[in-house]
N, C-alpha and C positions, 0 to 999 in steps of 0.2 A: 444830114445824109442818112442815118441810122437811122432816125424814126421814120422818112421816107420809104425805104425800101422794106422797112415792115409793115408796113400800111400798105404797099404796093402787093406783096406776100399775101395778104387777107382777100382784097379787092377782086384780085385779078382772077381768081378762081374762078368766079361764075363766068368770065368771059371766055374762060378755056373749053368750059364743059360740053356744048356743042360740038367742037372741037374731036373733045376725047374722046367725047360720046361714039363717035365715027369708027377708033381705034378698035373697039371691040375683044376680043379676045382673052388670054392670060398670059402672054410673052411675058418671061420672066428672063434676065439675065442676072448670072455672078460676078463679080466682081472682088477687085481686093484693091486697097488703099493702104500706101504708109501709115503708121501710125508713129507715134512719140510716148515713151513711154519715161518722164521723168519722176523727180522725186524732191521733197524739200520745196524751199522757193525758190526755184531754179522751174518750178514749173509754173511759175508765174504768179497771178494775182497778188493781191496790192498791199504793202507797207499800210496803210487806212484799217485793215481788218482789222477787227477787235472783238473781246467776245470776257464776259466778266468771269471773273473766279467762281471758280466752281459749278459753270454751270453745265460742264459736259456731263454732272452726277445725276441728271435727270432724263428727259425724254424731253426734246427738243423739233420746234416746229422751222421748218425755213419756205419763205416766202420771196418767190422772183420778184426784183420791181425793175424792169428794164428804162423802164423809160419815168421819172427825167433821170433817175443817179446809176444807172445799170451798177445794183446790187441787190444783195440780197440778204436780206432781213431773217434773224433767230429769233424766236421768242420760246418760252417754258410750255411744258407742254403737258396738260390741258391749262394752264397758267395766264398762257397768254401775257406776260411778262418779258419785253425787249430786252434781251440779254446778249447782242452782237449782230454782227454786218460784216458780210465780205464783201469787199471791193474791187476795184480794178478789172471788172468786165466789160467785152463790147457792150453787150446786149444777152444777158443771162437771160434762159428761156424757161426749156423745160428743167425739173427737179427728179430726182428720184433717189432710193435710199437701198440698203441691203440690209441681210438679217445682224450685219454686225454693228449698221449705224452709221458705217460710209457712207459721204452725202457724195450724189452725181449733179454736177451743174452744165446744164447744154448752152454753151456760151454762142448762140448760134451765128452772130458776127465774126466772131474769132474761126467759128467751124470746128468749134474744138470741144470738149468734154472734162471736166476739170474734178477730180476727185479731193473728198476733205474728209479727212477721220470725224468721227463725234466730236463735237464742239470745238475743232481744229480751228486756227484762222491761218497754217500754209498749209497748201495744196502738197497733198502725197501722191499725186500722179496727175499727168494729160495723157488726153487721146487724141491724135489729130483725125478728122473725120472733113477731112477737107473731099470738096467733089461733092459732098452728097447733100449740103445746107442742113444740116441734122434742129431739131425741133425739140422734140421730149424723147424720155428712156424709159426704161424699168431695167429690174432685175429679177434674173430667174432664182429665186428661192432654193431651188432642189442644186443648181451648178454653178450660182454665182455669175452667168454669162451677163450680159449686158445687151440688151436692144435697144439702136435709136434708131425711131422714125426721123423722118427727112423729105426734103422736096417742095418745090413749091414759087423756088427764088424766079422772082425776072429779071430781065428777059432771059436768062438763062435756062437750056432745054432741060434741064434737070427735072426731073419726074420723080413722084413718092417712090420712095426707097425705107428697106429694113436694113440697116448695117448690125451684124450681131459680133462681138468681140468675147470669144472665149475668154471663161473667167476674170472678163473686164481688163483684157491687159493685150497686147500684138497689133497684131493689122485684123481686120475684119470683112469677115465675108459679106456681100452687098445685094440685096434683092431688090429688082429692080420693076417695078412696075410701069405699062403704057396704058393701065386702063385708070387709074387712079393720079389724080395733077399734085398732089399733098397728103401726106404723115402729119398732123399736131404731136399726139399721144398715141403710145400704145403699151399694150402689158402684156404678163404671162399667166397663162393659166395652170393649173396644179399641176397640169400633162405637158409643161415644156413648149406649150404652142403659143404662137405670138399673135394677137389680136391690134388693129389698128382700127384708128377712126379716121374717114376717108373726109378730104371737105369739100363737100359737093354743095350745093342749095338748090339743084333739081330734084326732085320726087323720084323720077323715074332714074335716078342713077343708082348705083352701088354705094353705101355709106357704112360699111362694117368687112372689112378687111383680114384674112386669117392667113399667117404664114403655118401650117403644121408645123410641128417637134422632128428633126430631120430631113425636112424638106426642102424644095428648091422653088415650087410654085406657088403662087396665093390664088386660095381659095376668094371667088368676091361675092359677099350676101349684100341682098336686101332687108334693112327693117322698115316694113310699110308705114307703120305707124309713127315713124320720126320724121316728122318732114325735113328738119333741119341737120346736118348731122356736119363732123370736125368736134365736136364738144372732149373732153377730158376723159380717159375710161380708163377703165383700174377690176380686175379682178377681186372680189369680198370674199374666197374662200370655198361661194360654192355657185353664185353667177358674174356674171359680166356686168359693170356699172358703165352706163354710157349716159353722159351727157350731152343733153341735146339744145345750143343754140340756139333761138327764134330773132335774137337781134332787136329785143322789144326792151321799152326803158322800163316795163310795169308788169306784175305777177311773177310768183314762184319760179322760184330756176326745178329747173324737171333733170332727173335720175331717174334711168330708165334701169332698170335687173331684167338681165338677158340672156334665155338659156341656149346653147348652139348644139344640134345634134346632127350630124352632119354637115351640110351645108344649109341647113335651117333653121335662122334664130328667131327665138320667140320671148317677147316681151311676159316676165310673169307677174310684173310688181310698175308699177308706176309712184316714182317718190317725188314730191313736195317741196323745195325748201323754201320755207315763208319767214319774212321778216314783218316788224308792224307796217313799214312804208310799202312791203311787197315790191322792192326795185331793186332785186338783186342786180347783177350782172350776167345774162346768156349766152355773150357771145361765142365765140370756139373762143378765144384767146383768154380763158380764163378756168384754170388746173380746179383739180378739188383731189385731196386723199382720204381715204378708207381705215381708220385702224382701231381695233378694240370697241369695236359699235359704235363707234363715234364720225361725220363727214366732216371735214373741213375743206371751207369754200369761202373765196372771196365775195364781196357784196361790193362791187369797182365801181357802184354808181354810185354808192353809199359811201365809197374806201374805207371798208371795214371787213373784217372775216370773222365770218359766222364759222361756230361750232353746232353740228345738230344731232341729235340720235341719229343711229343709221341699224336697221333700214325706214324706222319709224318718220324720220321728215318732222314735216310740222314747221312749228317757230324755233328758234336758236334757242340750244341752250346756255348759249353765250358769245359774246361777241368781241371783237377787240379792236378798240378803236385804232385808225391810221390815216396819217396824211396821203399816201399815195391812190393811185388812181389804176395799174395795170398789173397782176398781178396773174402769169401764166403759171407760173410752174408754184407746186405746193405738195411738199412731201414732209412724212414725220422721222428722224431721227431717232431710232431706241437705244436705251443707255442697255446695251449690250451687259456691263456688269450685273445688271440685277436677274437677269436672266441665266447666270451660273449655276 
């Protein structure tokens, strides 16, 4: 029933878009949802996790694998070295990390949000984020807050939504989109403003999504030159990275650097990432992270992840072999001590 209804999640977009297409407008509403805010393992996940000695003393990579074992894999980082696994999720999605190393896991069956110190295996907090089918996250750098996108589920009416939770902890204010059907990913920019990727696979829709820093409405751009768009996106510091899905088994996965001034983004860089066989994985269902000039990006056809220069592309500069095959969410963990 679990891999069903995410496969349902993916598909059913393009049958909506027509649809939304119709909706027009920017009607946004607020919202607030319970949240759960525990501690220990009392906030769940699984007696199974494991994770070896000494390895939170480094910079740690964690990798979704929803589907077949919904967990999610640690390795060293740039190492690429298996050093733990957390367990006990429905269906872990999206990833994402803060400046102190806290890992965020969007458990998006549960509908919940599950916090873990550096190389923790219990959970130091939940978020219930029920209502909104939540997806992927980020975090804002400058206040700690948290965004998850969301939306998407069938048959249920639920529609792409921003839920932002001050300082990652309470209930959370909920932005609520009619022109957009799904949230995968989305981040923040240096200015506090939350960017999403929309999953359309019409040309003529919206497929880059902007909540402003203080705001209550989303801004909706077009980038002409993506036909594809849902893909994984991440702020690098000084543009927007968005990945753009084509659904194809053969050629480079494409990182698009995108600048937004006003309600106007423009592509200024077009990135690469090639492997020998050239079969990565494009689809939206597949995360990549940003850190220290480096992209890591799964290759799902290959089930392996690639390391590459960033913004340079090219071929890998290294790869790490794995059995698994679906690998959404993929964020870096920093060992926060060396940073003192």
């Amino acid at each position: 029933m679990i891999i069903s209804s995410r496969l349902v999640r993916g598909v059913s977009t393009c049958g909506c878009c027509a649809l939304l297409a119709a909706c027009g407008g920017a009607f946004t509403q607020t919202t607030s949802v319970p949240a759960l805010h525990a501690t220990g393992t009392s906030a769940m996940p699984s007696s199974r996790s494991w994770m070896r000695a000494k390895a939170e003393s480094g910079d740690l990579l964690y990798i979704s694998s929803p589907y077949p074992t919904g967990e999610v894999q640690v390795f060293s980082y740039p190492q690429g070295k298996l050093v733990g696994m957390l367990s006990g999720f429905d269906w872990p999605w999206g990833l994402c990390s803060d400046s102190s190393g806290d890992v965020f896991i969007v458990d998006a069956e549960a509908q919940d949000i599950v916090e873990y110190a550096h190389g923790g295996t219990s959970p130091i907090a939940t978020l219930n984020d029920a209502g909104n089918d939540p997806n992927g996250c980020a975090v804002d750098p400058a206040t700690g807050n948290l965004a998850v996108a969301g939306g998407g589920r069938v048959p249920s009416t639920v529609m792409a939504n921003i839920a932002i939770y001050q300082d990652a902890r309470g209930s959370p204010s909920v932005y609520t989109s009619t022109v957009d059907y799904v949230f995968y990913y989305c981040t923040y920019d240096e200015q506090g403003n939350v960017f999403a990727s929309a999953n359309y696979f019409d040309s003529a829709d919206f497929n880059l999504t902007e909540l402003p820093e203080g705001g209550s409405k989303f801004i909706y751009m077009r980038v002409s030159q993506v036909k594809y768009a849902g893909g994984a996106i991440q702020w690098d510091g000084r543009y927007l990275a968005l990945g753009s899905p084509s659904h194809e088994p053969h050629g480079p996965a494409t990182i698009y650097q995108i600048q937004v001034s006003g309600s106007t983004p423009t592509i200024v860089n077009t990135i690469k990432l090639s492997t020998k066989q050239d079969t990565n994985s494009k689809g939206g269902d597949v995360g990549f992270w940003i850190q220290a000039g480096k992209i890591v990006s799964p290759e799902s056809y290959n089930k392996r992840i690639g390391i590459w220069r960033y913004p340079s592309g090219g071929e890998a500069a290294k790869t790490i072999n794995d059995h698994r095959g679906l690998y959404p969410g993929v964020t870096v963990s920093v060992d926060a001590t060396k940073m003192r």
